[in-house]
C-alpha positions, 0 to 999 in steps of 0.5 A: 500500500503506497504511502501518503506523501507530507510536507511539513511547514516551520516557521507558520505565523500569520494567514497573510506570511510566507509560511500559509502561502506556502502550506496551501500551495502544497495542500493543493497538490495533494500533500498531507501538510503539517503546519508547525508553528508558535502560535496554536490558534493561528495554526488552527485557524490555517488548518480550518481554511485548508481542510475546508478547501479539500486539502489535509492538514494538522497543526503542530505546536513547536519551537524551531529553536528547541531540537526536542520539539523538531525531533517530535515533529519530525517522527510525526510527518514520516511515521505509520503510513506517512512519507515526508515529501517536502520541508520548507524552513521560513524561520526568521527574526530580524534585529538592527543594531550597530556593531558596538551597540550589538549585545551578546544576547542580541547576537545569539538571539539571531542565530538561534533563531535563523541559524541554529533553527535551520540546522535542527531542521534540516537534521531531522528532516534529512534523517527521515528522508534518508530512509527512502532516498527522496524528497525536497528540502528548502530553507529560506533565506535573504539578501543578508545571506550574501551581503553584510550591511550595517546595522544588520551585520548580526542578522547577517552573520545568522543568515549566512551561517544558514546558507553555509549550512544548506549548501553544504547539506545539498552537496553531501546529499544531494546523491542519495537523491534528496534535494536540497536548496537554499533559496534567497528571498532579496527584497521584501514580501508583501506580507503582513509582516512587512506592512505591520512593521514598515508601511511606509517603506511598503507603500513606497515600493507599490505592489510591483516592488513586492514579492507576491506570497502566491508566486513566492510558493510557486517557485518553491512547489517548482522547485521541489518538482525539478527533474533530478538531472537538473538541480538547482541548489540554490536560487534567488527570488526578486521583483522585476525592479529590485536593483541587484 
């Protein structure tokens, strides 16, 4: 009896975030998805609008930063007659502060959250797609993954932190036939993210200097169906008029 295909989301937040984008594009291809977040009620809320749209879906409470919490996760979305198909990490917390002004606490913040998250991730992910030699996994990054600018230069430091990581994971297994892809998202997501925190900057941009969510998921539902003699192990994703 064939097994019923999962993906799991981390890093859900609100309706309006990359995460949901990305669990009801992959709900729509027929893949069981386990939305795993912080919040309850907001996964709760996501799994109603899937379910009722004809999709499967079952939310998880967990922190991205705790490994026993990723460890549970992970032997749900791969246990009894489930197989885990697909992982996309959208974890992320940013923080400005000039280099000298940058606490010790600030800095591990950052990279438990951007770095240390996707390493755990990516660990138990990798451990459970190893068992059948397949499977996608994407992990989100941004323009700090390849760039340091002040007073970001933490931020950055996690990001790329991240990136090394991923690209590493995509070399060591890329030929046991599972997929590994560092995607960088350079520029801002018209989310409710950004226009709760920087409206005006939002406002400036107008929709056609924003990534849609709709087109952001797109690209990550591409990718994960990418033939396996053409890889990408990593990608950028901007608007048209992004400088670059």
């Amino acid at each position: 009896m064939s097994k019923e295909k999962t993906a799991a989301i981390i890093g859900v937040g609100p309706e309006n975030g990359l995460g949901a984008a990305l669990a009801k594009r992959f709900a729509s291809e027929g893949l069981h998805v386990f939305l795993v977040g912080r919040t309850e009620e907001r996964l709760q809320a996501l799994a109603k609008i899937i379910t009722e749209a004809g999709g499967k879906a079952t939310p998880l409470v967990a922190d991205a930063t705790k490994e026993q919490d990723l460890i549970s996760v992970f032997e749900k979305t791969n246990s009894g007659n489930y197989q885990l198909e697909l992982v996309t990490h959208t974890v992320d917390s940013n923080l400005q502060a000039p280099l000298l002004e940058t606490s010790v606490d600030m800095y591990e913040d950052l990279w438990r959250k951007n770095s240390l998250s996707g390493f755990l991730v990516s660990r138990e992910a990798l451990k459970q797609m190893q068992k059948h030699n397949s499977g996608s996994l994407i992990i989100t990054g941004a323009t700090a993954s390849l760039r340091a600018r002040p007073p970001f230069t933490a931020f950055a430091a996690a990001k790329s932190g991240l990136r090394a990581l991923t690209l590493g994971a995509a070399r060591e297994f890329g030929p046991q036939g599972i997929h590994v892809v560092h995607a960088v998202i350079d520029g801002v997501i018209n989310g409710d993210r950004a226009r709760n925190q920087f409206p005006e900057y939002v406002k400036q941009k107008g929709d056609e200097g924003l990534i849609q969510l709709e087109d952001i998921a797109e690209v990550y539902w591409s990718l994960h169906c990418q033939p396996k003699s053409a890889w990408s192990s990593e990608i950028d994703i901007r608007p048209f008029k992004e400088s670059f």
